[in-house]
N, C-alpha and C positions, 0 to 999 in steps of 0.2 A: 924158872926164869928169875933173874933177879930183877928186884922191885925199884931201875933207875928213876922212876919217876912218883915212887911215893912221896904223897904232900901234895903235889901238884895237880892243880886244875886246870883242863884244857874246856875251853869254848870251843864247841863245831855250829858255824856258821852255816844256815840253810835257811833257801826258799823253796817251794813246791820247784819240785823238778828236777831236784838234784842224782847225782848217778850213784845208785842205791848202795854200791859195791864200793865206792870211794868214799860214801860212810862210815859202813858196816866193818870193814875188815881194817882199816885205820882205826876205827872208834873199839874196834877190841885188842889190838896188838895196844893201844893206852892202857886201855884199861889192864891187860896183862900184864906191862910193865909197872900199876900200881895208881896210875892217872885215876883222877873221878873225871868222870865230862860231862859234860851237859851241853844239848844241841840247842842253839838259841837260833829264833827264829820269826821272821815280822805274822806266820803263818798264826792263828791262834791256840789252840790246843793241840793240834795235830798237822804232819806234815809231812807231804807226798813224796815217796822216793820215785823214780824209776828204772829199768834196767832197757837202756839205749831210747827204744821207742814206741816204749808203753807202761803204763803206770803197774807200779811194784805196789810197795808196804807203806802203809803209812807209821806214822812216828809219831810219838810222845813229846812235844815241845818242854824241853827241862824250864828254859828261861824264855820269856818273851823279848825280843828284840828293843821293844819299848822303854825295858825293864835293866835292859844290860849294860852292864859297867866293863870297861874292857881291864878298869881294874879290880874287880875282881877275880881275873885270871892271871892263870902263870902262859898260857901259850893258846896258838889259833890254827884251827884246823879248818881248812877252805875243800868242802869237795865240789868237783866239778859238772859235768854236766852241762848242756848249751842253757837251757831254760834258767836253772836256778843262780849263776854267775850274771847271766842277762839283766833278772829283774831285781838282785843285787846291789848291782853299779848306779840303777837308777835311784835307790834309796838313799838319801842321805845320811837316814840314820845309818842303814847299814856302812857306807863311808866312812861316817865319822868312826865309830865302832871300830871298825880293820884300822883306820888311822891312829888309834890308841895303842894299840900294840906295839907299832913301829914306832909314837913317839916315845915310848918309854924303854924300846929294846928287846924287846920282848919277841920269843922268837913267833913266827907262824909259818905253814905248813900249806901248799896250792899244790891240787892235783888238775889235770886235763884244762879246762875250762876257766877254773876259780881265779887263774889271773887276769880275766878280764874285769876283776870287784878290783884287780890291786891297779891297775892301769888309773882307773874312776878315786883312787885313794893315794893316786897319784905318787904311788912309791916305786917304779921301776926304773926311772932313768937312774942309767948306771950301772944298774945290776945285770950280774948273769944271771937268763932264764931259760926253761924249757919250759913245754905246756905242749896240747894240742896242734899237732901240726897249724891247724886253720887260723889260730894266734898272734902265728910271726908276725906278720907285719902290722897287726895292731901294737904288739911288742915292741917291736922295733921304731914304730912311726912314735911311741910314746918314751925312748930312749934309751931301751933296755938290749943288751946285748943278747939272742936268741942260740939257743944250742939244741941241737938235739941229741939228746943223753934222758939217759932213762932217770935217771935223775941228778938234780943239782943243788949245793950248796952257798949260797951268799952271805955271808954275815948274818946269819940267822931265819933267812928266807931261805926253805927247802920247797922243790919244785919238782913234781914228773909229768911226763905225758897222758899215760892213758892208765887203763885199770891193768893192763901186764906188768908195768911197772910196779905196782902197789909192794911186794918185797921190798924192794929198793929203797924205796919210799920211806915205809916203816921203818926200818931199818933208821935210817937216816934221820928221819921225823924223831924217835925215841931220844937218838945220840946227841939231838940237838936242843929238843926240850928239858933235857936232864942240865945242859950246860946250864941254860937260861939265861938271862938278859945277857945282850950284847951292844958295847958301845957302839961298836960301828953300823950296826941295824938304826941307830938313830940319823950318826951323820949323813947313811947312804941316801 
């Protein structure tokens, strides 16, 4: 596979709870396209996956949340999950954090759930979105146009539903992190 994304550092943003599968197989199609990543996290050394509705693997916290620069990365990888996007949105650092990426352009990546941290970083009015069906009108009541498509592109904001999508995703997440920064991810 050729290495689009050699050089580049992707941040994967988690709290306990997140859905194990929208780690794991986005966090290795990077790294096989050449990415390093590292999963930051407000958790302290380790941090809880799980698959739907029971506790998986736990995780190796690369960076603490505490600790995290959003510039230090080149791109932002959001998985989803109800639990870990939930207790997300209520962290400011976490906010602030996702907010850095968008200010500078930079692209980032929400599966199922993880756009309820971008609602809270208050970057969707305007955009086309997909996410978990249960979303839309959080979506939409915060000014985001809602699609259902397995996945979507915005100005540097990629988006799917659920963990079937995760191809699609990938796919898209790689093509888009390789561009890197984009102006209009700022204006949006």
């Amino acid at each position: 596979m050729e290495k689009k994304l050699k050089g580049k550092k992707v941040a994967i943003l988690v709290a306990d709870g997140f859905e194990q599968v929208e780690l794991t197989e986005p966090k290795k199609a990077l790294e096989d396209a050449g990415a390093i990543t590292e999963i930051v996290s407000p958790a302290d050394n380790q941090v809880q996956g799980w698959n739907h509705d029971e506790k998986a693997d736990l995780f190796k916290v690369d960076m603490p949340l505490s600790r995290a620069r959003s510039d230090d990365y080149d791109a932002l990888l959001l998985p989803g999950g109800v639990r870990n996007p939930d207790q997300l949105r209520m962290m400011m650092r976490a906010v602030e954090f996702v907010d850095g990426f968008f200010a500078t352009g930079k692209p980032v990546a929400a599966i199922c759930h993880a756009p309820w941290t971008l609602i809270d970083s208050e970057v969707v009015k305007g955009r086309t979105i997909t996410s978990w069906p249960s979303l839309k009108s959080d979506l939409i009541n915060a000014g985001a146009r809602w699609v259902d498509r397995d996945v979507v592109v915005d100005n540097g904001l990629i988006t799917s539903r659920k963990p079937a999508d995760i191809p699609a995703f990938n796919k898209k997440m790689i093509d888009e992190f390789a561009e890197g920064r984009h102006s209009r991810q700022r204006a949006a």
